[in-house]
N, C-alpha and C positions, 0 to 999 in steps of 0.2 A: 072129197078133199076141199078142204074150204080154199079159194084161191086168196083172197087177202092176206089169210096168214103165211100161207104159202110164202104168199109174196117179200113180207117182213122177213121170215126165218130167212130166205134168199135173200137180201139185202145182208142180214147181220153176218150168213154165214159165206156169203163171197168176200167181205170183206174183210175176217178171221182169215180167209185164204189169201187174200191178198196180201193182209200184213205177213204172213209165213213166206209167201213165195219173195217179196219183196227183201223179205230180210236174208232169205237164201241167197236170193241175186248177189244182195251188197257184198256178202261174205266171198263170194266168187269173183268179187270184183270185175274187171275191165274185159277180162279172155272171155267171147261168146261161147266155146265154146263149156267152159266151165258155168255158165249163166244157164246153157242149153240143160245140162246133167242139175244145176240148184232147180228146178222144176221137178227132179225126182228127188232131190234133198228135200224140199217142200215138204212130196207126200208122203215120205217117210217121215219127216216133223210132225205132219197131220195124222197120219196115223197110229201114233204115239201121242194125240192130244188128249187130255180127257173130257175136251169140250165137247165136242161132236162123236168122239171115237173115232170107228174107221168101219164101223160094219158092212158101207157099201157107199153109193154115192148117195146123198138124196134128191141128187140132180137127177139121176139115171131112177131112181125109184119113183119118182113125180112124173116124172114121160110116161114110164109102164101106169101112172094110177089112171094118166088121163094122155089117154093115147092118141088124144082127137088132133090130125096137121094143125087145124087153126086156135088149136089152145093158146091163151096166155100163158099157162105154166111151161107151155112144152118151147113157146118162145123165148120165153128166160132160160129154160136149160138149154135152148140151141145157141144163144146171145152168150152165156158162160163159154161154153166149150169152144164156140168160134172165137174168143177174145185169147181164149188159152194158144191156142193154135197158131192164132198172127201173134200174138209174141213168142212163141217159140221159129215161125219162119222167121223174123227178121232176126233172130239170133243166127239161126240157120242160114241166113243169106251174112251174115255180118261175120261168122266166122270161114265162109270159104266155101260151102258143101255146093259140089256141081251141078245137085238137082236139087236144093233145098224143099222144094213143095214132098218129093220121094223123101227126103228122110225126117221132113218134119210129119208126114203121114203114118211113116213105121214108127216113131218117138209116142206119135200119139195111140196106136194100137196099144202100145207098149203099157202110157199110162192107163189107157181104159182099161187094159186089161187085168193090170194091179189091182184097182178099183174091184174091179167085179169077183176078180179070184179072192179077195181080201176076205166077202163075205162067205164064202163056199169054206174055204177051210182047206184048199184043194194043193196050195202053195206056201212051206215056210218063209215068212216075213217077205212075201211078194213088193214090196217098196222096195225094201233092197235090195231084193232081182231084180225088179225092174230099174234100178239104176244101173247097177252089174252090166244088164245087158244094153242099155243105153249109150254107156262109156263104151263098151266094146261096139256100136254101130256108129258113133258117133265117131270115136277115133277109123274106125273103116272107110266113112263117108269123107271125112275132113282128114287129107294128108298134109304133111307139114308143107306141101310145097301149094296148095290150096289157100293157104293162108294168106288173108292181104296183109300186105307190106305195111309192118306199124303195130300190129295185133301177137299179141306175146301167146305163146303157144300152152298146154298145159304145160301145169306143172305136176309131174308125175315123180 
């Protein structure tokens, strides 16, 4: 794998994720956690895009090409997934959840797991499970009495 190009298609296509995640957040406005669940709105957006598709990640496909710890590519898909991750805890600590790092680690299984089952074929429209199942860990995690003071609860 060449890594320069590599490197481009990464720039162009974190930032295609970005504008989707972003624009999920706004829609979800102010409630964390409704911002926490627009991360599975996202890739269920993305995986309905016909830019990229959704075959798999090609983050998670470039680690498997060059699997070496001190890769550059495998640094940029480690720099992706960690950036995913602290914005999802601080949604995670901003909406209440008593162990934020525990549910933003299950949230994350959750999304990778989308991802990977996406391209097996193994799960119908697995985004949408995986938000399905999100909503219901999240509302688990986060009880209305968790909630800080000021922060409007979903709207369900």
């Amino acid at each position: 794998m060449n890594t320069a190009a590599f490197l481009a298609y990464a720039d162009g296509r974190r930032l295609r994720w970005q504008l989707v995640l972003d624009h999920c957040a706004e829609v979800a406005e102010k409630d964390p956690r409704a911002q926490l669940l627009a991360v599975f709105d996202a890739l269920a957006e993305w995986a309905h895009a016909p830019c990229d598709g959704f075959r798999s990640n090609a983050f998670v496909n470039a680690q498997v090409a060059l699997a070496e710890p001190g890769s550059v590519i495998r640094a940029v898909v480690g720099q992706d997934k960690r950036a995913l991750r602290t914005r999802m805890l601080t949604l995670a600590e901003a909406a209440g959840a008593p162990d934020p790092g525990l549910l933003v680690d299950q949230l994350v299984l959750i999304f990778e797991g989308a991802v990977a089952t996406r391209s097996l074929g193994t799960v119908a429209e697995p985004a949408e499970m995986a938000r399905h199942t999100a909503d219901q860990l999240i509302a688990a995690a986060v009880t209305p009495a968790s909630v800080p003071r000021g922060v409007a609860g979903p709207a369900r």
